[in-house]
C-alpha positions as CSV (number, residue, x, y, z in Angstrom):
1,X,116.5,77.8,22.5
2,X,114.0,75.8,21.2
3,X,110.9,72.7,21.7
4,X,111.5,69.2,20.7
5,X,108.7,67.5,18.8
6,X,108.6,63.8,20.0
7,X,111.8,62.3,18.7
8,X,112.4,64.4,16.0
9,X,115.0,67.6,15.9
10,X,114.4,70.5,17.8
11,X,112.4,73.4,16.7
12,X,114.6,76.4,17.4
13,X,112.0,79.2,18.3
14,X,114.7,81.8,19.6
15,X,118.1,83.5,18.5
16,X,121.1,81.7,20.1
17,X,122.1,83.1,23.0
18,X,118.7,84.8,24.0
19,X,118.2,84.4,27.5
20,X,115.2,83.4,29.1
21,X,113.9,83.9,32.9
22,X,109.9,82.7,33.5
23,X,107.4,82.4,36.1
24,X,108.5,83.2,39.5
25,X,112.2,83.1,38.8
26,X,111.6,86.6,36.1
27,X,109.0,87.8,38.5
28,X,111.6,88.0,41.9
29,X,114.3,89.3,39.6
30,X,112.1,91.9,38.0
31,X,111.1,92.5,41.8
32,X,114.7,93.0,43.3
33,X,115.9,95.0,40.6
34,X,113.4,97.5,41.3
35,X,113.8,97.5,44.8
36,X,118.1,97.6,44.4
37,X,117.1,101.2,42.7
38,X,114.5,101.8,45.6
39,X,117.4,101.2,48.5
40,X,120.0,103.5,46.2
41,X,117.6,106.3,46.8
42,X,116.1,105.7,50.0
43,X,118.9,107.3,52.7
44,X,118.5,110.4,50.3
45,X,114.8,110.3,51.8
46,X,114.0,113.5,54.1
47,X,114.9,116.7,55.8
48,X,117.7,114.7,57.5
49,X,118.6,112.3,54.6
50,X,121.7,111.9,53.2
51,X,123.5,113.1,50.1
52,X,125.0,111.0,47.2
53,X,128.3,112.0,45.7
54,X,127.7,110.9,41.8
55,X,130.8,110.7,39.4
56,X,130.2,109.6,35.7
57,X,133.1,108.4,32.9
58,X,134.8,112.0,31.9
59,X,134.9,111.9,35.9
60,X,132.4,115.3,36.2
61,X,131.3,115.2,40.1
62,X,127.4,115.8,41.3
63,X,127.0,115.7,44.7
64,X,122.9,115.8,45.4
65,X,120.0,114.2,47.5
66,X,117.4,114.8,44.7
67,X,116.0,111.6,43.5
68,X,115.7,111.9,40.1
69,X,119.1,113.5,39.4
70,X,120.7,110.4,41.6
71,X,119.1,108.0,39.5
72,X,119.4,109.8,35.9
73,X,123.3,110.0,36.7
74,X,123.1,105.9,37.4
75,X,123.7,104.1,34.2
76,X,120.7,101.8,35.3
77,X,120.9,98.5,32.7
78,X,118.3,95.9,34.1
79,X,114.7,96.6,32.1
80,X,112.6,96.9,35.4
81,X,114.9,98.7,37.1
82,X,114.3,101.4,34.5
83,X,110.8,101.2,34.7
84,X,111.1,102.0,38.5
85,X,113.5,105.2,37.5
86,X,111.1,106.4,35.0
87,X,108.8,106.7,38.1
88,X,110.7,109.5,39.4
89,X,111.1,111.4,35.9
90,X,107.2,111.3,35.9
91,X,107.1,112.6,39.2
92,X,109.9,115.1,38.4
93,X,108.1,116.4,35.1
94,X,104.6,116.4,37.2
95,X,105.5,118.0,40.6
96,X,109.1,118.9,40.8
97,X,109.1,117.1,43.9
98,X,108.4,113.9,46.1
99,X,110.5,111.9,43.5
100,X,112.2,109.7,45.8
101,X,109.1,109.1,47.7
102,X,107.5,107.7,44.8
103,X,110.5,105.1,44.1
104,X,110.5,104.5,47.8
105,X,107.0,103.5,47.8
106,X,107.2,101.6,44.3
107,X,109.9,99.6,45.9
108,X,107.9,98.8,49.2
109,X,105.0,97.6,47.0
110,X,107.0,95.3,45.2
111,X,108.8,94.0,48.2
112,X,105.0,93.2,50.0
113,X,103.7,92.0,46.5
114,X,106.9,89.0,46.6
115,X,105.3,87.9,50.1
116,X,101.9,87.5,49.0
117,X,103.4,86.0,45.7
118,X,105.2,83.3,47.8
119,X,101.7,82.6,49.6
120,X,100.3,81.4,46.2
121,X,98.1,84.7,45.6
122,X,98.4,85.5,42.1
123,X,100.2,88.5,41.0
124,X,96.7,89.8,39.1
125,X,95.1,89.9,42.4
126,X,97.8,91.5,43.4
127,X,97.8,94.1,41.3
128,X,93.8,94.5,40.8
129,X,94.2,95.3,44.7
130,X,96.3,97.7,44.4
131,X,94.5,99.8,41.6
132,X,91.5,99.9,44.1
133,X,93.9,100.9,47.1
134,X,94.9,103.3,45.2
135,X,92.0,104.7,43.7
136,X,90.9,105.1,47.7
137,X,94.1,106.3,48.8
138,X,93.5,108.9,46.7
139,X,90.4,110.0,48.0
140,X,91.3,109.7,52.0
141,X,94.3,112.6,50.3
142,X,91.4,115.0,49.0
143,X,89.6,114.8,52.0
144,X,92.2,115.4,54.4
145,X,93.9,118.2,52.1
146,X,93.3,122.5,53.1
147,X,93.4,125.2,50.5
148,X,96.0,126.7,49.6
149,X,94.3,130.5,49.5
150,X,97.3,132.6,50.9
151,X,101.1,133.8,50.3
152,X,101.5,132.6,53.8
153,X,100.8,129.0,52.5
154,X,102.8,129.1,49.3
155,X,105.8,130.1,51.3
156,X,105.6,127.4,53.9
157,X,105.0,124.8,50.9
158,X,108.4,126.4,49.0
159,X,110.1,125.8,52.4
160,X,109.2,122.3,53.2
161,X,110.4,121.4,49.2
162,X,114.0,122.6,50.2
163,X,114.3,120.8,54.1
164,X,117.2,118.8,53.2
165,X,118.9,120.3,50.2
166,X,122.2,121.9,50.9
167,X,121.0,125.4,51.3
168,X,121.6,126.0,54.7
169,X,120.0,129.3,56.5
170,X,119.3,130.4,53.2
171,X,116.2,128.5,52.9
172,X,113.7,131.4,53.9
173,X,115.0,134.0,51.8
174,X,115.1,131.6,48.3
175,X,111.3,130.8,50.0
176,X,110.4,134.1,49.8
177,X,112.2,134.5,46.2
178,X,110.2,131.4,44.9
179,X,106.7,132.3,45.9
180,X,107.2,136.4,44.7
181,X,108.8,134.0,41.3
182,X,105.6,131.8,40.9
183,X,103.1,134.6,41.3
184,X,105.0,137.2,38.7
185,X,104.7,134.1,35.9
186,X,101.0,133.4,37.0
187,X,98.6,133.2,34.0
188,X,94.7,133.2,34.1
189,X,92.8,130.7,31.6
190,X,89.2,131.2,32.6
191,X,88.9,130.3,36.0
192,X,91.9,128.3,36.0
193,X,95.2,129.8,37.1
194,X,98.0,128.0,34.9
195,X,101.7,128.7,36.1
196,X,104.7,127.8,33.0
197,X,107.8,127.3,35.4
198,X,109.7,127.7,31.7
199,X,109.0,131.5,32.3
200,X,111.2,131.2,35.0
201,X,115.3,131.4,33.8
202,X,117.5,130.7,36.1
203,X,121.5,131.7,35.5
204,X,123.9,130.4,37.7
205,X,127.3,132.4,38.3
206,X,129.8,130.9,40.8
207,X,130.6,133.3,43.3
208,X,129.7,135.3,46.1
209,X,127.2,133.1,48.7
210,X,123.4,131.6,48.8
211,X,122.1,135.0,50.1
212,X,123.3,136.7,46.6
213,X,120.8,134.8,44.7
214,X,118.2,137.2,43.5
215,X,115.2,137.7,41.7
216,X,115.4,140.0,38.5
217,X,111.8,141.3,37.8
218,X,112.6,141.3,34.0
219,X,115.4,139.2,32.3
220,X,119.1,138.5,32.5
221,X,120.8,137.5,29.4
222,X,124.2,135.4,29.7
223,X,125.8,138.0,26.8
224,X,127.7,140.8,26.8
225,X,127.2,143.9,24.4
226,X,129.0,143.5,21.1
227,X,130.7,146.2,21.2
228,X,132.9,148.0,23.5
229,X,131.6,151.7,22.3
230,X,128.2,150.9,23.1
231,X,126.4,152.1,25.9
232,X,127.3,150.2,29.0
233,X,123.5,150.9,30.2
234,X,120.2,152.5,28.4
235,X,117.6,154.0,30.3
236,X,113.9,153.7,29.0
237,X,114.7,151.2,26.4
238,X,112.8,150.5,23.3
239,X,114.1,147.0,22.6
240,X,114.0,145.1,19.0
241,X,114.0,141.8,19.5
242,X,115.4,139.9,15.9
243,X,115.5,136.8,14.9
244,X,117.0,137.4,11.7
245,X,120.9,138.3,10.7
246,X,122.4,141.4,10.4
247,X,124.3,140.5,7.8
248,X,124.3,140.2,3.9
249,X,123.0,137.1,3.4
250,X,125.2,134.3,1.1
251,X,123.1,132.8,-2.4
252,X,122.0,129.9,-1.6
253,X,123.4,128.7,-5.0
254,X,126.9,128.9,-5.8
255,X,127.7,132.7,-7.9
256,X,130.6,133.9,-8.9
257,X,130.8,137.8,-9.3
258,X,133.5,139.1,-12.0
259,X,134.9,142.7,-11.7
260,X,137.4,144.1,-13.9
261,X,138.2,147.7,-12.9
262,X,138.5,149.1,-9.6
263,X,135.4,151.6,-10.1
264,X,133.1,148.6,-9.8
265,X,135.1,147.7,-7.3
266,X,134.6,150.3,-4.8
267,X,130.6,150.3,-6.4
268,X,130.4,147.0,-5.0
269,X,132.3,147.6,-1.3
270,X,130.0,151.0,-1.6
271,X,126.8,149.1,-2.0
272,X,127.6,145.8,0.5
273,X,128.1,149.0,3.1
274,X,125.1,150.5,2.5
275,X,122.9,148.0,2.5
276,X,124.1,147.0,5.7
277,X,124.1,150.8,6.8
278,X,119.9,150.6,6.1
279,X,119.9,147.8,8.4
280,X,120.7,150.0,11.5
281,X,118.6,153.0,9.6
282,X,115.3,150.4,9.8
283,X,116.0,149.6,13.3
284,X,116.6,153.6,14.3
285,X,113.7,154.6,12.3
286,X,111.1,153.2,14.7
287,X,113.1,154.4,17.6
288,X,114.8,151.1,18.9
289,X,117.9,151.8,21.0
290,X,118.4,148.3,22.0
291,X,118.6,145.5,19.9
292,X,118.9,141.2,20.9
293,X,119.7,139.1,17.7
294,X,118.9,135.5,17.5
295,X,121.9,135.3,14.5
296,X,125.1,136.9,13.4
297,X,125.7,140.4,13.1
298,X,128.0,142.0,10.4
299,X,130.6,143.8,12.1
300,X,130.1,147.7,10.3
301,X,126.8,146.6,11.7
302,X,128.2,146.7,14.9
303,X,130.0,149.7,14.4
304,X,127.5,151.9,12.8
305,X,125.1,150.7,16.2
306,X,127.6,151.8,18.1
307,X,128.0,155.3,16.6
308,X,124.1,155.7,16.9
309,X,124.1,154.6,20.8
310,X,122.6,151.6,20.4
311,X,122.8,148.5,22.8
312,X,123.4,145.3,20.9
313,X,123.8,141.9,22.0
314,X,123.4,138.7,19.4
315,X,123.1,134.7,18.6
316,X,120.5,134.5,21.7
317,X,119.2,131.3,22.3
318,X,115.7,130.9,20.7
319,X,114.1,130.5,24.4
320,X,115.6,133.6,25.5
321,X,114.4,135.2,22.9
322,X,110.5,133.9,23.5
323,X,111.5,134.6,26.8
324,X,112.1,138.5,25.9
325,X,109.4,138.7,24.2
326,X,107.2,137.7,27.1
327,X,109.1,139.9,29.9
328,X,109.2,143.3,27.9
329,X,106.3,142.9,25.6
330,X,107.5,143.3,22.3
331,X,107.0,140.6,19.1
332,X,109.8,138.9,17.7
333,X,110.5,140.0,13.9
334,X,112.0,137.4,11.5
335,X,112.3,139.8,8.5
336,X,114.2,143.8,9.2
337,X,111.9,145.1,6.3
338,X,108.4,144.6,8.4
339,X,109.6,145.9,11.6
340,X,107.2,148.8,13.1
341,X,107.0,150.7,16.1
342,X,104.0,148.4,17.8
343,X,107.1,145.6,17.4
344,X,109.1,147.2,20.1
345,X,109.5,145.7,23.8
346,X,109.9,147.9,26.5
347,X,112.0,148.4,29.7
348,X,113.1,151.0,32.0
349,X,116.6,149.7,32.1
350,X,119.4,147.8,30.2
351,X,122.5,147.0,31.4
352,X,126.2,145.3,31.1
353,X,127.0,144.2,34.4
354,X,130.0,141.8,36.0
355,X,128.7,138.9,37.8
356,X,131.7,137.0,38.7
357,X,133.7,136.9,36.2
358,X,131.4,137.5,33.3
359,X,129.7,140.5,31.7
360,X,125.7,139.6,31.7
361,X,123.0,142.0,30.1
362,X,120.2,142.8,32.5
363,X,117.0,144.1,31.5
364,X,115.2,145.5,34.1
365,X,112.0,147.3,35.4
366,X,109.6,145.7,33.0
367,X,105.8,146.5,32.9
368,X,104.0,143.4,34.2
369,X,106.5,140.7,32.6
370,X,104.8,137.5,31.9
371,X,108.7,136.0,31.6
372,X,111.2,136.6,34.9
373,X,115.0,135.5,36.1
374,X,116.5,134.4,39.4
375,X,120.3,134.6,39.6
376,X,121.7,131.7,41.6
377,X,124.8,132.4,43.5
378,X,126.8,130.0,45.6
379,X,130.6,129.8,47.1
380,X,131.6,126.6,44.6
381,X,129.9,124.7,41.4
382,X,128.8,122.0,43.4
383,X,126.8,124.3,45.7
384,X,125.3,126.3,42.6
385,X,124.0,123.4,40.9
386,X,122.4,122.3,44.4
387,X,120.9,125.1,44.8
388,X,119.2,125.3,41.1
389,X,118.0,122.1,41.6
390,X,116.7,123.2,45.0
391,X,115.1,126.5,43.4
392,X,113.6,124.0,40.7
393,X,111.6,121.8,43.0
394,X,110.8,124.5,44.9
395,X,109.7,126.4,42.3
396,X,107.3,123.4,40.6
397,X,105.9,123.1,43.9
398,X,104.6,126.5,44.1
399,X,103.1,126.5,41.0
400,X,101.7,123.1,41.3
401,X,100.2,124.7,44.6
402,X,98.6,127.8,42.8
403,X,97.1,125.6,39.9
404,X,95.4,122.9,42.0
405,X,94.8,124.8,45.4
406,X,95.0,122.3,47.3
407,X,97.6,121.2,50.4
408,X,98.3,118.1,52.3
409,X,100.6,118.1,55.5
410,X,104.1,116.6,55.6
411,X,106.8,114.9,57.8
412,X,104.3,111.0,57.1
413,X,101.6,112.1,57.9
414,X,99.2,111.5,55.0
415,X,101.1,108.5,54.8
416,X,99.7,106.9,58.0
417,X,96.9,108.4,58.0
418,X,96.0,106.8,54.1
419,X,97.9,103.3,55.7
420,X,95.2,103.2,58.3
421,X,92.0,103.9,56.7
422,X,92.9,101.5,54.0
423,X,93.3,98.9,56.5
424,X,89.8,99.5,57.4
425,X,88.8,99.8,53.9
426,X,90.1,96.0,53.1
427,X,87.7,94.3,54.9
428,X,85.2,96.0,53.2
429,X,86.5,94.4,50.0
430,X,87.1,91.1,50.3
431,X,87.5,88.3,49.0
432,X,91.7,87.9,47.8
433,X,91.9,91.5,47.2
434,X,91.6,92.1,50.1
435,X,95.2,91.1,51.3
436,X,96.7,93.1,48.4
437,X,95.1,96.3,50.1
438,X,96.0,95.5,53.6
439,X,100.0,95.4,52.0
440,X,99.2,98.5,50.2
441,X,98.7,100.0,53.6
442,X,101.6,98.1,55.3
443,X,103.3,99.6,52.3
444,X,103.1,103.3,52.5
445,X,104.2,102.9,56.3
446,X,107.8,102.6,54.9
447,X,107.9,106.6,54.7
448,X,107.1,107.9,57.7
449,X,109.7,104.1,58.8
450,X,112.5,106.0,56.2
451,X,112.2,109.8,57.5
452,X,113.0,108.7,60.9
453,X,115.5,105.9,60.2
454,X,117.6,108.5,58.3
455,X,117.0,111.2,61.1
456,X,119.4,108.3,63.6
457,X,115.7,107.5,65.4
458,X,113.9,104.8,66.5
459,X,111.6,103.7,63.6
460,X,110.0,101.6,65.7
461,X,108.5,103.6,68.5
462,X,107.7,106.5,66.1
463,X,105.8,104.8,63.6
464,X,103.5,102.7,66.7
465,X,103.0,106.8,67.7
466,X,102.1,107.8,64.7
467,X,99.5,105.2,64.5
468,X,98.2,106.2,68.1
469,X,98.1,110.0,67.3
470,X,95.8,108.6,63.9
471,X,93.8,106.5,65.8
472,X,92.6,109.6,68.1
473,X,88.9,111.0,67.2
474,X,90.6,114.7,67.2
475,X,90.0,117.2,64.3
476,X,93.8,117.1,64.1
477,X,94.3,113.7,64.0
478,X,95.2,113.4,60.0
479,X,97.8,116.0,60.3
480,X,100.0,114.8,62.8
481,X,103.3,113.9,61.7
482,X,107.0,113.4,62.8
483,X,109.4,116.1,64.2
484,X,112.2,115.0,62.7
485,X,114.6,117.6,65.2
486,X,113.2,117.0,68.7
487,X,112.1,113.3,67.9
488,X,108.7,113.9,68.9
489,X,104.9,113.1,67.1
490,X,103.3,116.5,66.1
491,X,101.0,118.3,64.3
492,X,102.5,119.3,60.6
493,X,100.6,122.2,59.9
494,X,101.9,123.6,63.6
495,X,105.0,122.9,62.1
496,X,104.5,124.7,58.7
497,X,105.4,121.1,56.9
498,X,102.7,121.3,53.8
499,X,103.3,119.7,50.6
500,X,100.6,120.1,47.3
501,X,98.0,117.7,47.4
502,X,99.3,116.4,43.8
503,X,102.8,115.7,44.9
504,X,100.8,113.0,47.1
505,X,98.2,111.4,44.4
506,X,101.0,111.6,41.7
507,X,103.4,109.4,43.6
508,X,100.1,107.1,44.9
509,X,99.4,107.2,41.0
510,X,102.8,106.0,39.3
511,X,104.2,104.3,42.1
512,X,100.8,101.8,41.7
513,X,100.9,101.4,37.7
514,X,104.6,100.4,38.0
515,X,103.9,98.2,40.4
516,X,101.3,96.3,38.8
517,X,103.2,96.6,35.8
518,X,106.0,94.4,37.2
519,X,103.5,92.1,38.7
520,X,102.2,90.8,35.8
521,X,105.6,90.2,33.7
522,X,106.2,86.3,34.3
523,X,108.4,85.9,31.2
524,X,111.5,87.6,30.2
525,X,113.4,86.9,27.1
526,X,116.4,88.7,26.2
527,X,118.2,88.9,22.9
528,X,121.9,88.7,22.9
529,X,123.7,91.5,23.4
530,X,125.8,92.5,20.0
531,X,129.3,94.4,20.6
532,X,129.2,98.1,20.7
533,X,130.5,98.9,17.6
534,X,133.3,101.5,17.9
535,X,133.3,104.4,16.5
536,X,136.1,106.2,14.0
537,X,138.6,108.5,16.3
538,X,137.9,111.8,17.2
539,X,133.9,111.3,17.7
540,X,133.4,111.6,14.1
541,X,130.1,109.6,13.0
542,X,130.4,106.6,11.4
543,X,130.8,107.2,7.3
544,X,132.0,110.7,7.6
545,X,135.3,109.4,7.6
546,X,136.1,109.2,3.7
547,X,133.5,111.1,2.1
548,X,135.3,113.2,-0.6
549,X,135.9,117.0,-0.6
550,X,136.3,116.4,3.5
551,X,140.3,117.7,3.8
């Protein structure tokens, strides 16, 4: 691809075979890709939405309605159409929740955006309109939003996160289990209240139903004890958490020892034993009777814990053991030789026990433990992961609630209500802008238009009721919303729909920078794309194939 200079020969500018798409031709392809990705998501939309059955290349089944699991399974390959999914990681890694609103929205912005485009308004109006629709959207949300000052609150927000995942009657009970979750892991920073959803671990077993899953105030560790003479449970547990080995450790250089009788022989067996014997003599010492290792451990270790009725488990996961740390209140130890008393977590129980077909080790009965674990149960896989991923947003939600204290109600409300006072708000503007906020507001109608589409309902009439029910001078008038069952406009809080008040501005926030990032992309040149090259047999990385010494 090139220019030509008068007669002469062609100045070749580009690679051969780099494509090129410009002006309004890259601009409506940018604009459809991103709404192709909005559409894949949008039946998954709502209490009544539906759910997507995702199968990927080793031909592993996920079957979910969670936005930004649907569209992190897709292999998406057009550029704007990832920009559009990264919306919903954001949202995921922000809020837990709301992530296919925000693509649904994202994709309605674009699709107005293409109308005004094709009316000659230039795509930096249109996305200098939508900064300041959104930067007013924003504040209509803080106004209309209630604190969230009571457990009563938090649960009905956990509740309204899991309308429409696959967890059946179950949803008040894993309510209930998320808010007592949330406030156990609650930190105070100054006046702040900060909530680490990491402190949460949540194991999944196959098995038993919904109504198994349970909350463990302490930890549950997927490992079993390492050996079978141990203890099967310790009461009042001093626990040494680790993270070294209990073994002898290997020179780093290569040594080669040389014995010639069998004296020295035995010496050295004698002294290899010992050695490892004062291992379990440190950890005694200070009074530990269980111990987690991060690393290996020896197996006369094992033994010789064993004899002394000591609980062992090893090679924990680093988290888990951060995680220990934090639910029992002990300190991790990297080196056996500065291990003291002050070191030791503690707990009033640890235990072995059979959760479907595996041993787990459950520490229990922990003083105040800043670290806690929710066992997820469910009849099949499928349902298990659903339910995590349930428990997740759920979970986020909660916390997001307790760290910003604020609320907003559900079911489209803020929607409409933002939709029309924006409206009003254009004509206060202006000038070309002014048409990019009155789509802004058309915009955000497509949610409240999406919750009743996928409920089987007339969009129509329910959206024109909304709009009444908004219109009314009532204190109530910002909260009324759709009841999805019956059909019917209502008041959301009646209903117990709330959602956090940053689940709203964050999809407001990302769904309007993605936007106006699309908007202004009028060029698109794409370099060839090479082969993949393939890779030696057996998923070996390239040039590890002949290196020498490999037999």
């Amino acid at each position: 691809m090139g220019y030509s200079l008068g007669q002469g020969q062609p100045i070749i500018v580009l690679k051969e075979g780099t494509e090129r798409t410009r002006k309004k031709e890259a601009q409506s392809n940018n604009i459809a890709a991103a709404r192709a990705i909005a559409d894949a998501v949008r039946t998954t939309l709502g209490p009544k939405g539906m759910d997507k059955m995702l199968v990927d290349s080793l031909g592993d089944v996920v079957i979910t309605n969670d936005g930004v699991t649907i569209l992190k399974e897709i292999d998406v390959q057009h550029p704007a159409a990832k920009m559009i999914v990264e919306v919903a990681k954001t949202q995921d890694a922000e809020c837990g929740d709301g992530t296919t609103t925000s693509v649904v929205v994202a994709g309605e912005l674009l699709k107005k955006a293409e109308s005004l485009i094709e009316q000659n308004v230039h795509p930096t109006i249109i996305a200098n309109g939508y900064r300041l629709a959104a930067a007013e959207a924003i504040k209509i949300l803080e106004k209309i939003a209630v604190s969230a000052n009571s457990d009563e609150i938090l649960k009905k927000v956990s509740r309204t996160a899991m309308i429409g995942k696959s967890v059946g009657d179950s949803r008040d009970y894993l309510a209930n289990l998320c808010v007592d979750a949330v406030k156990a892991v609650v930190e105070k920073r100054g006046n702040e209240s900060v909530v680490d959803i990491d402190n949460i671990k949540v194991e999944t077993k196959t098995g038993g139903s919904i109504r198994d899953t349970e909350l463990i105030n302490g930890l549950v560790i997927d490992k079993e004890k390492v050996h079978p003479r141990m203890p099967k449970s310790v009461s009042n547990a001093k626990i040494a958490i680790v993270s070294s080995a209990f073994e002898i450790k290997k020179t780093e250089v290569e040594a080669k020892i040389q014995i010639r009788d069998p004296a020295s022989m035995q010496a050295f067996l004698d002294e290899e034993e010992n050695t490892l014997k004062e291992m379990v003599e440190k950890v005694k010492a200070i009074g530990a009777n269980v111990v987690f290792c991060q690393k290996g451990m020896d197996d006369l270790v094992q033994h010789y814990m064993a004899k002394a009725g000591i609980y062992a488990c090893r090679r924990l996961k680093e988290s888990d053991m951060d995680k220990l740390a934090k639910a029992t209140g002990g300190n991790v130890v990297g080196n056996l030789d500065s291990i003291s008393k002050s070191d030791l977590g503690s707990a009033s129980l640890v235990e072995e026990r059979k959760i479907g077909e595996e041993n787990m080790t459950f520490i229990t009965g922990c003083k105040n433990p800043k670290a806690i674990s929710v066992v997820v149960r469910g009849g099949t896989e499928h349902v298990v992961a659903e339910v995590e991923r349930a428990l997740h947003d759920a979970l986020r939600v909660v916390g997001v609630a307790i760290e910003d204290g604020k609320v907003v109600a559900g079911g489209g409300a803020p929607e409409i209500e933002m939709s029309m006072k924006l409206s009003a708000f254009a004509s206060s503007v202006g000038g070309r802008e002014q048409l990019a906020i009155e789509a802004f507001a058309e915009a955000l109608e497509v949610i409240p238009w999406a919750l009743s589409e996928n409920a089987g309902l007339d969009p129509i009439d329910l959206v024109i009721q909304l709009k009444t029910a908004h219109e009314k001078k009532s204190k109530n008038a910002a909260y009324m919303g759709i009841d999805l069952d019956n059909g019917v406009v209502t008041n959301m809080y009646e209903m117990d729909i709330l959602e956090p008040l940053r689940v709203k501005t964050q999809i407001i926030e990302s769904a309007t920078e993605v936007a106006a990032m699309i908007l202004r992309i009028d060029d698109v040149i794409a370099s060839k794309q090479g082969p993949s090259p393939a890779g030696p047999p057996g998923g070996m990385p390239p040039g590890m194939g002949g290196m020498p010494g490999m037999m």
